[in-house]
Structures are given as C-alpha cells and as structure tokens.
N, C-alpha and C positions, 0 to 999 in steps of 0.2 A: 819897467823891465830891467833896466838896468842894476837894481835892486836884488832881485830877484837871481841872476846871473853872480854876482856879488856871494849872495849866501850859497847858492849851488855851490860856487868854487871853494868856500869855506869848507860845506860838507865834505866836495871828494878832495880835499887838501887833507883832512881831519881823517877821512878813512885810508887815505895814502900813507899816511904815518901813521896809523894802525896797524896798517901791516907791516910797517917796517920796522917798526918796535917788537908789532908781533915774533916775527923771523926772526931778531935778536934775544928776543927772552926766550924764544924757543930752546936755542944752543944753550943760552944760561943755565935754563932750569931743567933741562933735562936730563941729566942724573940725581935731580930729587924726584923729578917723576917717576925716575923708575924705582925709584925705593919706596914708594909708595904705593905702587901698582894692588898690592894687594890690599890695601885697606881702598879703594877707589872700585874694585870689583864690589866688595860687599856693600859698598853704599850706593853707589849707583842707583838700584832700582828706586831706592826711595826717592832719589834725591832727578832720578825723573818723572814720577809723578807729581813731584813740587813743581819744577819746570812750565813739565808741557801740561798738566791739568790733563782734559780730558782727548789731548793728543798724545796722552803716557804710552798706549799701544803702539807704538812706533811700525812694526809690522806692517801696520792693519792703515796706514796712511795712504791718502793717493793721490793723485797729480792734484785734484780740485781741492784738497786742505793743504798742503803739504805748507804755501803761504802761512797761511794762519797757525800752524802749529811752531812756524819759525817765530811771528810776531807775538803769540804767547812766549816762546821762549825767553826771547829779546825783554819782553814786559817784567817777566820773575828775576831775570838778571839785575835791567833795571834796577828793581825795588829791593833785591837781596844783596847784593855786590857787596855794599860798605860794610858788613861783618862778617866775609867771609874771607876762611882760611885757607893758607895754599891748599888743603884737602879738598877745602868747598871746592876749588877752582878747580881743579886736577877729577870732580865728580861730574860737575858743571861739564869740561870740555869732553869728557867722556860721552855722557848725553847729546850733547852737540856733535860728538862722531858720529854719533849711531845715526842722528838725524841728517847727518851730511852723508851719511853708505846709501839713506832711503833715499834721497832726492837724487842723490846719481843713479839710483836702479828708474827714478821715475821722470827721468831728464826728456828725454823723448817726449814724454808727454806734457810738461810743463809750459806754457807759456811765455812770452818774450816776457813782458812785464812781471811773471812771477818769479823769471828767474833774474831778474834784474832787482827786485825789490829784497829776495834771497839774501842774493851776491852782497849788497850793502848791509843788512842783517847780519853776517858771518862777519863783515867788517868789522862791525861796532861791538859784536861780542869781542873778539881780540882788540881792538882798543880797550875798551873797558879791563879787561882781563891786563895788559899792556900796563894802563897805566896803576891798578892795584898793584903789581908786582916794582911799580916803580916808587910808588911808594913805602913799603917794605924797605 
C-alpha cells in the first residue's frame, strides 16, 4: 500500500508542475500564438480528426463518451508530441479547447470519476505541451 501512495504522489506532484509550467509558458508564448492564430484556424480541422479519430464530431459528443474521446486524445498526443511544431501545438490545443467548451456544456451530466479521470487528462496534455516548449 505504501507503494502505491508513493507513485500516486508522484503522479499529482508531476501533474502539479504541469500546471505550473503550464501557466508560465502561457505568458511566454502568447504573442506567438497570436500571430499564428490564422494558420491554427485552417489546420485545425484536420489536425482534429488525427486527434480524436472517431470522436472528430466534437458536437455530436455526450456525457457517456466524452471520457473516451479525452483518452483518445491524450493517446495521439502521446504518440505525436516528439515532432511537433509550435504549429502542431498551437492546432493540438485548439482541438483541446473545443473539447474543453464540450465537457463544460455536458458537466452536469458527467460523472465523479469521469470528471476526475478528465481533470488529470487536461493535466498531462499541458505537461507534455510544458515540457516540448521547454525544450525548445
């Protein structure tokens, strides 16, 4: 048990300076975002179908996927991260707004555990995101 407790606090230690990284590359790179803004609209679509696969309909999600449309996401980040360009990322977290406006319109309805398994998902996207920029 003791074990167990151990790597927990790893995790939310690791997602705690996620976001705290998060929040500071925020300020940093936010006047490259916005000079990007328009090449990040026209990519977009495609670059959420990469993502979410056959949760690309973002619309059309509801309380009972909305988990799993995050855990795909999470999965293509994953596997895509290491060659992508501030573009990618700046397309990436586009995609992730949209899917962050859907879960707040379908909060209500959500589950304790879905929105808990969410919440950590959204974390690990901004680490990840976090530390590519840190590398840079």
């Amino acid at each position: 048990m003791e074990k167990s407790n151990k790597t927990h606090l790893k995790i939310m230690l690791a997602v705690a300076l996620g976001f705290s990284f998060a929040a500071e590359a925020t300020n940093y790179t936010s006047d490259k975002s916005k000079s990007m803004a328009e090449v990040v609209q026209n990519e977009a679509p495609s670059m959420q179908k990469e993502l979410l696969g056959s949760y690309a309909n973002i619309e059309a999600l509801t309380a009972s996927n909305m988990r799993e449309a995050y855990i795909t996401l999470l999965e293509s980040v994953r596997a895509k991260h290491g060659n992508w360009s501030d573009e990618d990322w700046a397309n990436a977290e586009t995609v992730r707004n949209k899917l962050d406006s859907r879960k707040k319109a379908l909060e209500d309805n959500l589950g304790v555990d879905d929105k808990a398994k969410i919440k950590v998902l959204q974390g690990e996207f901004r680490t990840l995101q976090t530390a590519d920029d840190v590398k840079d």
